[in-house]
Structures are given as structure tokens and as C-alpha cells.
N, C-alpha and C positions, 0 to 999 in steps of 0.2 A: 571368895575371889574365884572366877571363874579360870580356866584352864588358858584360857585367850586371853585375858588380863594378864593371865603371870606371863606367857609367852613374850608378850609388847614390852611387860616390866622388865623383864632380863633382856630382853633387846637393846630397852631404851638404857639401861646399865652398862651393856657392852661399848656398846657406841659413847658414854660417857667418857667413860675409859679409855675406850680409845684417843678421842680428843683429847685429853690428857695426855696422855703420852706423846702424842704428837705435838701437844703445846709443850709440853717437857723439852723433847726435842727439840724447836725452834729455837728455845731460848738457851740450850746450850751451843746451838753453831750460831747465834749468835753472837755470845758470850768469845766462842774462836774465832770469830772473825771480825769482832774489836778488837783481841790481843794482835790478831796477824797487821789490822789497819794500823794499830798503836807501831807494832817494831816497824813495820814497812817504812810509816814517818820519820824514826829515831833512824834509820839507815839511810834513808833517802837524802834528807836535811845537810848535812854535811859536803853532799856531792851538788846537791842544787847552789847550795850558798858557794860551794870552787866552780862551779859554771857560770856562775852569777858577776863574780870578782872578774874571774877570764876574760868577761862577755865585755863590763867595765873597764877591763885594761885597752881591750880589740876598737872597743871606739873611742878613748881616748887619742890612742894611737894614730886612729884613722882621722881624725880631725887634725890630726898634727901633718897631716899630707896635702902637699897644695896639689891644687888641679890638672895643671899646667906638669907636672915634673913626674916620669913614670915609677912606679914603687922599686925600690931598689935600691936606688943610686941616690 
């Protein structure tokens, strides 16, 4: 094996590894940021569903107002 062959060989070795590691990488932030997507959900959910009910009270409410007669009174 010539001197230029191993040179490429070790090259092409480094750079394997490299990619690897960077594939490593990827797949641990992404692994953090399904658990962050995941809680974000579990937090979120509780507050969307009391906005939701709020939002169904506020137009019920408003359907119960005739046109004619100003809010208030």
C-alpha cells in the first residue's frame, strides 16, 4: 500500500467518524426535544381544554343577548 493510499485510508476513516458522531448527536437532541414536545403537551392541555370551556360559556352567553337591548342591563 502505497503512502497515498493510506493517507485517503485515514482520511476516509476520520471523516467516518466524524459522521458518526454527528449522527450520534442528532439523534440525541432529538430524543430532547420529543421529551420537551411530550411535557410541553402534558402542560399545555389542561389550559387549552379551560380556554376552550371559557370560550363555550362566552358564546353561549352571547346568544342569550337580544339585539335590540344593550349588554348590561
Amino acid at each position: 500500500m502505497t503512502t497515498t493510499a493510506l493517507v485517503w485510508f485515514v482520511i476516509g476513516l476520520v471523516s467516518i467518524v466524524a459522521v458518526l458522531a454527528l449522527l450520534i448527536a442528532l439523534i440525541r437532541h432529538l430524543m430532547v426535544l420529543g421529551r420537551a414536545a411530550r411535557r410541553f403537551q402534558e402542560e399545555v392541555t389542561p389550559i387549552a381544554g379551560d380556554i376552550s370551556a371559557l370560550s363555550d360559556r362566552a358564546s353561549s352567553r352571547s346568544k342569550g343577548l337580544s339585539p335590540g337591548r344593550p349588554p348590561g342591563r
